[in-house]
C-alpha positions as CSV (number, residue, x, y, z in Angstrom):
1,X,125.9,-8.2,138.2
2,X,128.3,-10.9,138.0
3,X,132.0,-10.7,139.1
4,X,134.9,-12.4,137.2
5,X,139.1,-12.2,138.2
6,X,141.0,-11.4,135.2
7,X,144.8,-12.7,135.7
8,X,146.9,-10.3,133.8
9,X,144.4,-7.5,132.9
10,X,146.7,-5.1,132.2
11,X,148.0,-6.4,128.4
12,X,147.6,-8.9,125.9
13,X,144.4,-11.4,126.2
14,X,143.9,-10.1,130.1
15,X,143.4,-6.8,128.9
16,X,140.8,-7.8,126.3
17,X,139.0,-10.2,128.7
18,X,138.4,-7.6,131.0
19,X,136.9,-4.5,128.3
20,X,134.8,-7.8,127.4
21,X,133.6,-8.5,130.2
22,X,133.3,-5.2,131.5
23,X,131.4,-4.1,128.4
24,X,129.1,-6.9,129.2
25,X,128.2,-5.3,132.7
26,X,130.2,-7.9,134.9
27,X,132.3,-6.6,137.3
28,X,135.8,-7.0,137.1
29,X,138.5,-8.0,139.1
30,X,141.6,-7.3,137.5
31,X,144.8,-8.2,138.6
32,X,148.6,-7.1,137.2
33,X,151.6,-5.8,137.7
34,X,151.7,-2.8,136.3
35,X,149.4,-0.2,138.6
36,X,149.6,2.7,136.3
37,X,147.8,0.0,133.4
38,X,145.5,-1.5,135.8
39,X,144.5,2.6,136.1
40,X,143.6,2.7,133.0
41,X,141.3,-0.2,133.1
42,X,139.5,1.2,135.4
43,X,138.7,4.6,134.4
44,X,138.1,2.8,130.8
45,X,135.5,0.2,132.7
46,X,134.2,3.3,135.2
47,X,133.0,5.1,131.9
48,X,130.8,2.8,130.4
49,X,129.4,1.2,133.4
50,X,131.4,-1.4,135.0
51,X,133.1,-1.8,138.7
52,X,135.9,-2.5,138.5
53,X,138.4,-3.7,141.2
54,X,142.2,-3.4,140.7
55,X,144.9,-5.8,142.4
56,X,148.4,-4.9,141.8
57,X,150.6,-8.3,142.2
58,X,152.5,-10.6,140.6
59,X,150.8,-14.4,140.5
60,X,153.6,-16.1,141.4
61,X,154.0,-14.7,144.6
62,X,152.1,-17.1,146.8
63,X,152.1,-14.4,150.0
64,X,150.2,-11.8,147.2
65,X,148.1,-14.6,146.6
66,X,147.1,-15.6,149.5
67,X,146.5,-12.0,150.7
68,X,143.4,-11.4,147.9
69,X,140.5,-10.6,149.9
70,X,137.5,-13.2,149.3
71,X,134.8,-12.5,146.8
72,X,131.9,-14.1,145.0
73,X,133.1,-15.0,141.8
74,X,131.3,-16.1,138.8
75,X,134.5,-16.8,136.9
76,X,138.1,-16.9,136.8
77,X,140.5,-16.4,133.1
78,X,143.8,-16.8,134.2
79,X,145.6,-15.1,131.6
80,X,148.6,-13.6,133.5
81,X,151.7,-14.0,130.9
82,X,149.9,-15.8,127.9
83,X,151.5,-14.9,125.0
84,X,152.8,-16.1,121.7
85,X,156.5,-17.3,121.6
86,X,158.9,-17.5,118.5
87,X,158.8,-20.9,117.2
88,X,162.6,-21.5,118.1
89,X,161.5,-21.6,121.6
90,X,162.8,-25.0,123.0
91,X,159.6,-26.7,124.7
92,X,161.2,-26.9,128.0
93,X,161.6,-23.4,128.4
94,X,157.9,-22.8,127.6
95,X,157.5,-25.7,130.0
96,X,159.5,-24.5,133.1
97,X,158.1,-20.7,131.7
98,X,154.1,-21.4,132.3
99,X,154.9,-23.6,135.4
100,X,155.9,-21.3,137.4
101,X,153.2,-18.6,136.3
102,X,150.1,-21.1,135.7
103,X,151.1,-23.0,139.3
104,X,147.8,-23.1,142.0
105,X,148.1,-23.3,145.5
């Protein structure tokens, strides 16, 4: 089956890409930094059929990053801190916000 990394599997959209995906029979590479959710993921995926591989880091660490072991992937969502902001939000914060989370190496 497939694989696909999943940035920020363990809430919001990240969390929903993954049972997608894993419900789907891909295996999943989830990453997060909460270990006790990425778990949970796991035994969730583990019960209907799905590997799953969890990576407990934060994406902006660029030594973390650069420390995930090489695997063929079929995809990548990068969904690590995508959420929905109140509208008073000032668009520089969101700017300087997603920068530093959405930034490749």
């Amino acid at each position: 089956m497939p694989t696909i990394l999943v940035t920020g599997a363990t809430s919001g959209f990240g969390l929903a890409i993954g049972r997608l995906f894993g419900s789907k029979g891909w295996n999943v590479v989830g990453t997060g930094r909460r270990a006790d959710r990425l778990t949970s993921l796991g035994q969730e995926l583990q019960k209907i059929g799905s590997k799953f591989l969890p990576l407990t880091f934060d994406v902006r660490s660029r030594t973390a990053v650069d420390e995930v072991p090489p695997a063929p992937l079929k995809g990548l969502l990068h969904c690590a801190d995508s959420r929905l902001l109140p509208s008073e939000t000032r668009l520089l914060d969101l700017f300087q916000r997603d920068f530093s989370t959405l930034t490749f190496w």
